[in-house]
C-alpha positions as CSV (number, residue, x, y, z in Angstrom):
1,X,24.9,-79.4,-18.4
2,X,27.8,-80.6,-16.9
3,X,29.8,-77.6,-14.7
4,X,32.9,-76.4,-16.1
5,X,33.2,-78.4,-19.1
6,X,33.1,-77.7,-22.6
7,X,30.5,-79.2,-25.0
8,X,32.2,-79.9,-28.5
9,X,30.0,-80.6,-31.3
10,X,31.8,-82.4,-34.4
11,X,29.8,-82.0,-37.6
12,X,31.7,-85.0,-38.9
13,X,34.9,-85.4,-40.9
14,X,35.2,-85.1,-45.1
15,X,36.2,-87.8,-47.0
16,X,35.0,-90.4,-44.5
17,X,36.1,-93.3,-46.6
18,X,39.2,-92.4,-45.6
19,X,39.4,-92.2,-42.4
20,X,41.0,-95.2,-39.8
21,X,41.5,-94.3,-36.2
22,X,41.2,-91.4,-34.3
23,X,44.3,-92.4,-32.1
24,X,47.1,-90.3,-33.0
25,X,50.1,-93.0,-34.1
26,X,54.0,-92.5,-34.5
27,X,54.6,-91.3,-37.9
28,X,58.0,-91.1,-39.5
29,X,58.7,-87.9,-41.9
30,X,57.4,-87.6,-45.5
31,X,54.3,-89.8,-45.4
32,X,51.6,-89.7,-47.8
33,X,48.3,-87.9,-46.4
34,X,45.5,-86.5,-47.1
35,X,43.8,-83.0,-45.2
36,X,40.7,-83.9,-43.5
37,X,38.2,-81.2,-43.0
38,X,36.6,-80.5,-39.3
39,X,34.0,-78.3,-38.3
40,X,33.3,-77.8,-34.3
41,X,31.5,-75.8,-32.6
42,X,33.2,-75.9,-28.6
43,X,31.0,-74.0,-25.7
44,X,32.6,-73.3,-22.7
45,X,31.0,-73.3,-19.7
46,X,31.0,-71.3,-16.5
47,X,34.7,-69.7,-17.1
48,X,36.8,-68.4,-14.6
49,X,37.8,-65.2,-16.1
50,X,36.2,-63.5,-19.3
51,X,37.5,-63.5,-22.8
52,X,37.2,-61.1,-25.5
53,X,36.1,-62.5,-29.1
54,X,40.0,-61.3,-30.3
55,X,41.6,-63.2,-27.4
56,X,39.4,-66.5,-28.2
57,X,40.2,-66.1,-31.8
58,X,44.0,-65.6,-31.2
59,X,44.5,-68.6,-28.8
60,X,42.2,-71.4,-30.3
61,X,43.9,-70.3,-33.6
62,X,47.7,-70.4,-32.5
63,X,46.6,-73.9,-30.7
64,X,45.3,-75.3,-34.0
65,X,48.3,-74.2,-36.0
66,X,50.5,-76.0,-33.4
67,X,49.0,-79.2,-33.9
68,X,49.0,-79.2,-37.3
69,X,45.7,-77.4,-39.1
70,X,46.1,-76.4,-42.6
71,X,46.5,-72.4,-42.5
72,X,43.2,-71.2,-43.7
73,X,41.3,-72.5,-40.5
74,X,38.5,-70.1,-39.3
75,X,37.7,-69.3,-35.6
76,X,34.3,-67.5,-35.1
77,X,34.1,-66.6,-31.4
78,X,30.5,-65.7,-30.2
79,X,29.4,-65.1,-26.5
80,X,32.5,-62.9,-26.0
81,X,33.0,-61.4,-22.4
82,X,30.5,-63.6,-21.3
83,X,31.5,-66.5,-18.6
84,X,30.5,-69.1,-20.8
85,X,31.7,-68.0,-24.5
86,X,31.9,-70.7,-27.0
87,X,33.7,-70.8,-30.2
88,X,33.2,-72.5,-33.9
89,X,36.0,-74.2,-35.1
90,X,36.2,-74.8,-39.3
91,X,40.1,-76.2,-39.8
92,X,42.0,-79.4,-41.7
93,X,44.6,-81.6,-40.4
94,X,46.3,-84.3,-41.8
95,X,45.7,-87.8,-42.0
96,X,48.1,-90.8,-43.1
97,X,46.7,-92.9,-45.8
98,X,47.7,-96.3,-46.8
99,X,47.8,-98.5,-49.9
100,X,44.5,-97.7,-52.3
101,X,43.8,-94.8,-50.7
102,X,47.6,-93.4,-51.8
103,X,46.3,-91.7,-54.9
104,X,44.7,-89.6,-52.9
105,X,47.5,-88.3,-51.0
106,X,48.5,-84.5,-51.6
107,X,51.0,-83.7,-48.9
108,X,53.7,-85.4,-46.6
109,X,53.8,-85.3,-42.9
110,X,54.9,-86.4,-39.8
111,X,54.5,-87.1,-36.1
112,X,56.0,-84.9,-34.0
113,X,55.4,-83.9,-29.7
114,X,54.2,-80.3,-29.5
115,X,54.6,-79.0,-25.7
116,X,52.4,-75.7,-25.0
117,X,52.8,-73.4,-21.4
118,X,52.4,-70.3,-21.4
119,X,54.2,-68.3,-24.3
120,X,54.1,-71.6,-26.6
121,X,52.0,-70.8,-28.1
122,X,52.7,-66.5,-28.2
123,X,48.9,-66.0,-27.2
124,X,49.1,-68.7,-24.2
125,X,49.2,-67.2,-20.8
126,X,49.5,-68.7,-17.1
127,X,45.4,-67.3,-16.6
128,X,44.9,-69.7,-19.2
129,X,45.1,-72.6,-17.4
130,X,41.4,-73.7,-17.6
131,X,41.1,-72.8,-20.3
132,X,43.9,-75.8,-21.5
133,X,41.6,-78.1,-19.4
134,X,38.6,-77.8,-21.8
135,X,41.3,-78.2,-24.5
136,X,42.5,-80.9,-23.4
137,X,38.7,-82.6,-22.5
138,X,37.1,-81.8,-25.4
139,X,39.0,-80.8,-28.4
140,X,41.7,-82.9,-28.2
141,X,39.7,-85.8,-27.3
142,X,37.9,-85.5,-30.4
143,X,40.4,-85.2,-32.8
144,X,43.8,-87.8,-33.7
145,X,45.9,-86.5,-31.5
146,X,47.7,-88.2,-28.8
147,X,48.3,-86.3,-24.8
148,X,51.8,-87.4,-23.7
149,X,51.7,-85.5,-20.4
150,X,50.2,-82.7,-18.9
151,X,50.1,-80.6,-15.8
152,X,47.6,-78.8,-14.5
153,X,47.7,-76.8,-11.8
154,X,44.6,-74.6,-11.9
155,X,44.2,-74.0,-8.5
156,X,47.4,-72.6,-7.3
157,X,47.1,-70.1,-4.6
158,X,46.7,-66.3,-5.3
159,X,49.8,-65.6,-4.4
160,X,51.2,-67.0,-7.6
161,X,49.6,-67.0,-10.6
162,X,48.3,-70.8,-12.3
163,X,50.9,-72.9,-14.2
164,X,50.1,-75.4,-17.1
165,X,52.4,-77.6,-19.5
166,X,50.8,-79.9,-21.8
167,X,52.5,-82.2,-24.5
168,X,50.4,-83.8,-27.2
169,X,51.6,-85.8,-30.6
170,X,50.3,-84.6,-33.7
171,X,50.8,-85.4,-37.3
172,X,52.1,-82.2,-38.8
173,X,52.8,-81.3,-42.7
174,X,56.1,-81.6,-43.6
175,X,55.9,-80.6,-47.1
176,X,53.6,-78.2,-49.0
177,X,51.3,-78.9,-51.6
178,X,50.0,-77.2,-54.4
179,X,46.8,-75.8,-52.2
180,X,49.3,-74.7,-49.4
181,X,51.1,-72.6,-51.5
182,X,47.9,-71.3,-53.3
183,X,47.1,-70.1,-49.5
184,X,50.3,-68.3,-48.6
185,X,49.8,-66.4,-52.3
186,X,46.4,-65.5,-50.7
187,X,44.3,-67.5,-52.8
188,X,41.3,-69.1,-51.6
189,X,41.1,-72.7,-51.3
190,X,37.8,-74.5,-49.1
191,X,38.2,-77.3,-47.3
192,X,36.2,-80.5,-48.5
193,X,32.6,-80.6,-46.4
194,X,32.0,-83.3,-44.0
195,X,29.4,-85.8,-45.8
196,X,28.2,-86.7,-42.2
197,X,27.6,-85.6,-38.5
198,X,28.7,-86.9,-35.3
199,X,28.5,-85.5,-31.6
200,X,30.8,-85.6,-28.5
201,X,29.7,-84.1,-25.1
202,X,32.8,-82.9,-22.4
C-alpha cells in the first residue's frame, strides 16, 4: 500500500473498438463523438481530514461534471468518516471519433481548459487540497484528460488555511443528443458496459 495515495481501479472502457489514446488532444467545437462508459472504483488512503458520504458524493460529482461526464453519472461513497474512504465512480465522457467509426457518433464536442480552486467547483474548498492531489494522481491520470498546470500547496502553515489551483483540458459536449435530453426529461438512459477490465495503482 503506498501512503497517501489513492488506488483507482478502472473496470475498462465500453465500446473498446473505438477507443485511440488516452492523451487528451486539442479539439475544435462541434466534433463528432461518441460517450464512453467508465466504471472506477478510487480508495483513498490515510486522509488528512474525514469526509462524510454527502461531501464525497457532492465533490467527485461536481469534478466529473466539470470535465465533461454525461449527467447521469453515479457516485457511491462507502467508508465515510473514515480516514481512508473510497468512492465508486460509474460516469461517460466523450470521445472524438474519426472516419469509419463516424456513424457512430451521437453528440458534438469540444476541447476546452477547466481551472478548479476552491469554489470552482461550488463543493471545492481550500481543506480540499489533498484531496485534488489524489485527483490529480489517479483519476485524472486514468482518464483523456490533459493537466495544464497546477499548484499545490498542501502544506501551508496553520496560520492560513491550504491553497490549490489546478487546470486540466477536457473534451466537453457541445451539443445535446437525443439521450441527453431524455436525461434532463428524467428518463433513464444506461451507459454502454465495459466489455473488458483494466487496473491502475496511484
Amino acid at each position: 500500500m503506498k501512503s497517501g495515495y489513492a488506488n483507482v481501479v478502472s473496470l475498462g472502457l465500453a465500446l473498446a473498438t473505438l477507443s485511440s489514446t488516452r492523451a487528451a488532444t486539442t479539439q475544435p467545437p462541434n466534433t463528432p463523438a461518441v460517450w464512453i462508459a467508465h466504471n472506477m472504483i478510487v480508495d483513498l488512503h490515510d486522509m488528512p481530514k474525514r469526509y462524510g458520504c454527502e461531501d464525497l458524493r457532492d465533490k467527485f460529482r461536481d469534478i466529473l461534471l466539470s470535465i465533461g461526464a454525461r449527467e447521469d453519472l453515479k457516485v457511491v461513497p462507502y467508508r465515510c468518516y473514515e480516514w481512508s474512504p473510497g468512492v465508486r465512480l460509474q460516469f461517460s465522457l466523450p470521445q472524438v471519433v474519426h472516419d469509419s467509426q463516424l456513424r457512430y457518433a451521437d453528440l458534438q464536442a469540444g476541447s476546452g481548459t477547466v481551472r478548479m480552486e476552491p469554489g470552482r467547483p461550488h463543493s471545492l474548498d481550500a481543506a480540499d487540497c489533498a484531496l485534488m492531489r489524489r485527483v490529480k494522481d489517479t483519476l485524472f491520470a486514468a482518464l483523456p484528460v490533459r493537466l495544464v498546470s497546477y499548484r499545490l500547496t498542501c502544506l501551508a502553515p496553520p496560520s492560513r488555511p491550504p491553497a490549490f489551483r489546478m487546470s486540466v483540458q477536457a473534451l466537453t459536449a457541445t451539443s445535446r443528443s437525443s439521450e441527453q435530453v431524455a436525461i434532463r426529461a428524467g428518463r433513464s438512459t444506461s451507459p454502454p458496459e465495459a466489455p473488458a477490465a483494466s487496473q491502475h495503482h496511484g
